[in-house]
N, C-alpha and C positions, 0 to 999 in steps of 0.2 A: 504494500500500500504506500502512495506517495504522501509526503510529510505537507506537500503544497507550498514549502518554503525554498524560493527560488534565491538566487545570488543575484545581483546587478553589479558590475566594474564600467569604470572610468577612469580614461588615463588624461593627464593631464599632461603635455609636453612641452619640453624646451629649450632651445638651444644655447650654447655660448660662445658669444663673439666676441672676440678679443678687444679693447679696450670701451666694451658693452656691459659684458657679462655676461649672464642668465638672461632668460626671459623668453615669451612667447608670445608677441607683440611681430606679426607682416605687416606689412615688411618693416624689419628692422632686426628682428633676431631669427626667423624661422623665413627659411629659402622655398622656394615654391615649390620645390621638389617634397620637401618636409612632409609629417602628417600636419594635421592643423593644430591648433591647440586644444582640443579634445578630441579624443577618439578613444576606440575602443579594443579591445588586444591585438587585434591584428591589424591596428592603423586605419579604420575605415571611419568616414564619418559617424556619429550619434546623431540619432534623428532630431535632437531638438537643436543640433548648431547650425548657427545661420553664418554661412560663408560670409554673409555681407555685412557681417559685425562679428571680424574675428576673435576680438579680446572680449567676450561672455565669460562671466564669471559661473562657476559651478553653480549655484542657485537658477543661471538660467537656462542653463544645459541640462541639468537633472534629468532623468525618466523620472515621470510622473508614475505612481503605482495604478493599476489597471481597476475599472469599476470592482468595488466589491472586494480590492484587495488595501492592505494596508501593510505598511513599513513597520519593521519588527524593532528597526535601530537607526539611527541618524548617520548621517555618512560619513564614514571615518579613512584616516589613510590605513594602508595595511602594512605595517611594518613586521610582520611577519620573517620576514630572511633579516632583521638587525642583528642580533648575537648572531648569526654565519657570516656577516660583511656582506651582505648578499643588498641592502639598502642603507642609506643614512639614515640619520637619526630622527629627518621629516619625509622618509618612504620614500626616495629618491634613487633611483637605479641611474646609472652611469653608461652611456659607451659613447665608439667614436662616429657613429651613425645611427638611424632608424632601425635600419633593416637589420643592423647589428644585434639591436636589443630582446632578449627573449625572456618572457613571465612565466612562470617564478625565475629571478634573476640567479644567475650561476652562482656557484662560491666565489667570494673574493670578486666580485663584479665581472665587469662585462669587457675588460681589454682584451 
């Protein structure tokens, strides 16, 4: 029998550009090649971002939960891989590209 309790992820992304920083602000930090600044495990859009206003903040990105269903817990990061080095200490995995990067992140990141 199924428990009815589904998962929901969201990634949020970002690049760093050298005397920039971080960040996930097109153009300025994230090249058009990039995912967008939300997407989902395999880099695809989420259906609530709107291309034409890339910097949405999670609040406006969210799934909405489905009639009749309800949110069990508030959205938290998953730092799940920090005692392995697998993320920092704000759930942040590491590499030198997108396509590089794979969830659950490796031991000792993603070089």
């Amino acid at each position: 029998e199924e428990s009815g309790v589904f998962e929901e992820e969201l990634f949020e992304n970002e690049r760093f550009q050298p005397f920039r920083g971080f960040g996930s602000n097109f153009p300025g930090h994230l090249l058009p090649t990039d995912r967008n600044k939300w997407s989902d495990r395999s880099g695809s859009l989420i259906p609530r971002y709107n291309p034409k206003h890339p910097n949405q903040e999670l609040h406006e990105v969210a799934p909405r939960a489905p009639g009749g269903w309800v949110w069990l817990d508030e959205w938290k990061v998953d730092l799940s891989g920090l005692e392995e080095s697998r993320v920092d200490v704000e759930g942040w995995n590491y590499g030198f590209d997108f396509v590089w990067l794979e969830y659950p992140p490796h031991m000792n990141g993603n070089t």
